[in-house]
C-alpha positions as CSV (number, residue, x, y, z in Angstrom):
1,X,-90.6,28.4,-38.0
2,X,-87.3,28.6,-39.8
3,X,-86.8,26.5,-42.6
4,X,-83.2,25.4,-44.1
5,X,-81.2,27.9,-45.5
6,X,-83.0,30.6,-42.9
7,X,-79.8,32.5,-40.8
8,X,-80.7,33.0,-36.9
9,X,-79.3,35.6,-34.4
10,X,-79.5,34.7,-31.2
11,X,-77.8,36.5,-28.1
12,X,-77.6,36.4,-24.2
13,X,-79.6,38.4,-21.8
14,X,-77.2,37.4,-19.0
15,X,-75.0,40.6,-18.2
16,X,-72.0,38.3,-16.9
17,X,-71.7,36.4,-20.1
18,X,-72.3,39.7,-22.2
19,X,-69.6,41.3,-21.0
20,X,-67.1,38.8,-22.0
21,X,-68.9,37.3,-25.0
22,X,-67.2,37.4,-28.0
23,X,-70.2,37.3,-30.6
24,X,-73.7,37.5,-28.3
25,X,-72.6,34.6,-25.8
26,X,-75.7,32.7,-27.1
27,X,-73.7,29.3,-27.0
28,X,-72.4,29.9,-23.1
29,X,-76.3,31.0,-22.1
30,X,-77.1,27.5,-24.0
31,X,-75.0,26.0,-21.9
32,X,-75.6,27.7,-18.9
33,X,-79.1,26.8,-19.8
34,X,-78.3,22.9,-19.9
35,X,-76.8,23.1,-17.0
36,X,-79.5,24.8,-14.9
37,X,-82.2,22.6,-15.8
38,X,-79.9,19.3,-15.3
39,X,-79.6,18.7,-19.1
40,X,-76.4,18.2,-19.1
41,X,-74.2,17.3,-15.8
42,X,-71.1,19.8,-16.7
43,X,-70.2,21.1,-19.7
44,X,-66.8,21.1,-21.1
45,X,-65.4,24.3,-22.3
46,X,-62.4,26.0,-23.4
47,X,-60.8,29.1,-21.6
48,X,-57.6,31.3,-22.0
49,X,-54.2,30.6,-20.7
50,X,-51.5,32.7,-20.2
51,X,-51.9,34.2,-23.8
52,X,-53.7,33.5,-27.2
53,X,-52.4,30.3,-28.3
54,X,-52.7,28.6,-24.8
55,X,-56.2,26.7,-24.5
56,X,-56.8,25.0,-21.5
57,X,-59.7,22.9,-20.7
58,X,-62.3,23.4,-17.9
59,X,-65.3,21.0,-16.9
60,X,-67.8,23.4,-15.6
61,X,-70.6,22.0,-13.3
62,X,-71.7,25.3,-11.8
63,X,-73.8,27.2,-14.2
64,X,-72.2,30.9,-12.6
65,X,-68.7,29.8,-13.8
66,X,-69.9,29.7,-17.4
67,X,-69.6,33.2,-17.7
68,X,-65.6,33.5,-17.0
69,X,-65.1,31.1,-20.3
70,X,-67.3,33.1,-22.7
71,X,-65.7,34.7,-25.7
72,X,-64.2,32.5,-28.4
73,X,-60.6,31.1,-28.6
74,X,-59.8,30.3,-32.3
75,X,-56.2,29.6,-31.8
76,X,-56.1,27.0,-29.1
77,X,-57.1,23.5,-31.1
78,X,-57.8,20.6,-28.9
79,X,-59.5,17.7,-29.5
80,X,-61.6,17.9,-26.7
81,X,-63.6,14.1,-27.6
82,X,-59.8,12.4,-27.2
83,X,-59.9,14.7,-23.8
84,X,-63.5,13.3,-22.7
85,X,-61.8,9.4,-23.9
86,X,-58.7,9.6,-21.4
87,X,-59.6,11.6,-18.5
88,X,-63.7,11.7,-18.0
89,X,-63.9,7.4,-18.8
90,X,-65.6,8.3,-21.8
91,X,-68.4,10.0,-20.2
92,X,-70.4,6.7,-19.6
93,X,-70.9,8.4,-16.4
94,X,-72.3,11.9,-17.0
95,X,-73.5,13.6,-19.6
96,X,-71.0,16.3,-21.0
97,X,-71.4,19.1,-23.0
98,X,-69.5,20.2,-25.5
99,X,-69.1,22.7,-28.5
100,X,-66.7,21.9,-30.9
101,X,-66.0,22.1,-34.7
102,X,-68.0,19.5,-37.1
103,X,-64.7,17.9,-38.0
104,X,-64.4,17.3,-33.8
105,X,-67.7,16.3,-33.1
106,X,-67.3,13.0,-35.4
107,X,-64.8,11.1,-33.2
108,X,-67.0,12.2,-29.8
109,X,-69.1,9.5,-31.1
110,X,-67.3,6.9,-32.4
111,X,-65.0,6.3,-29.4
112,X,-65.8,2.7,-28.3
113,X,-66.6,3.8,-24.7
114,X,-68.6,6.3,-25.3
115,X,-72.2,6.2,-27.4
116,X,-74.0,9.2,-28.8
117,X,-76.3,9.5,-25.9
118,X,-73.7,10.5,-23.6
119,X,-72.1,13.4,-25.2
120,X,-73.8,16.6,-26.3
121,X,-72.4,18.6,-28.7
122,X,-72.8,21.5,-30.1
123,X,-70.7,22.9,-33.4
């Protein structure tokens, strides 16, 4: 059991995401994972534009389209929660996934639409 403080590797097996996994492409499999056993009903995820510094993002309902968006993108800043709040009615519909930094996952659940149960985060 790991206790606080322990640090945990953790990589894919999936030979799609590997190949365009930035550090493992544990969090895609995660999400791949949530996906395929209807955890989650789409995950919202960040993928590359036309270069670096152009993040565009993609709500993914089909767990074999994870692996196009692994790798990270650390230049493209979004506030994906404000995202979920204007065009996905504050996910009182679906449950979305999401991975974003700590500072970003605090106003995914304070928007008055949306409650903590709907949105799934991971930082």
């Amino acid at each position: 059991m790991a206790k606080k403080g322990d640090m945990l590797y953790a990589w894919t097996n999936d030979a799609d995401i590997k190949k365009k996994a930035e550090l493992g492409g544990a969090v895609t499999a995660l999400w791949k994972y949530a996906l395929e056993s209807k955890a989650v009903d789409a995950v919202l995820v960040i993928t590359k534009g036309t270069d670096l510094y152009d993040a565009q993002p993609v709500l993914i309902k089909d767990p074999k389209e994870l692996a196009k968006t692994a790798g990270s993108l650390h230049c493209g800043t979004l506030l994906l929660p404000k995202l979920i709040h204007k065009y996905f009615d504050g996910a009182k519909d679906m449950k979305i996934g999401v991975t974003v930094k700590g500072c970003d996952a605090w106003p995914s659940t304070n928007w008055p639409s949306a409650s903590r149960s709907t949105l799934t985060t991971s930082s």
